[in-house]
C-alpha positions in Angstrom: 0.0 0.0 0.0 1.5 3.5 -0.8 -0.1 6.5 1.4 0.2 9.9 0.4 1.6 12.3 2.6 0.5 16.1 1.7 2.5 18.9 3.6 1.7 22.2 1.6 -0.8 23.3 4.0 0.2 27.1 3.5 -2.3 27.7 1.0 -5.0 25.3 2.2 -5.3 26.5 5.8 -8.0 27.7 7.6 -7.2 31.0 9.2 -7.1 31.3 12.9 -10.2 33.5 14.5 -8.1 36.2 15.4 -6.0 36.8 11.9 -9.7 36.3 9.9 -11.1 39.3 11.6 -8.2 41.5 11.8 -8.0 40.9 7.9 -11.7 41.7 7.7 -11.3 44.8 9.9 -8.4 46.1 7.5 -9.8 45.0 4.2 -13.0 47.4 5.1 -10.5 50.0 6.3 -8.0 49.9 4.0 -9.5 49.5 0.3 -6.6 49.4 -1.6 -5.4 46.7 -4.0 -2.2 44.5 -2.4 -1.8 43.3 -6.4 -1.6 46.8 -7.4 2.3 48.9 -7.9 1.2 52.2 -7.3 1.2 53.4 -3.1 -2.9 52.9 -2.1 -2.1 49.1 -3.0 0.6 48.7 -0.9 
């Protein structure tokens, strides 16, 4: 029998509680676009 053993769990993660609303709470605050070059992105 060969298992599978998966350890890239960066991606696939479930944010903790505390990071989840702190993202929400900046995402609503801070409406810029983290893709974008110019400053309001960054």
């Amino acid at each position: 029998m060969c298992l599978l053993h998966y350890f890239d769990h960066n991606a696939t993660a479930p944010m903790s509680p505390v990071a989840r609303q702190v993202w929400m709470d900046a995402s609503q605050e801070l409406p810029g676009n983290p893709s974008s070059l110019h400053r309001i992105g960054s």
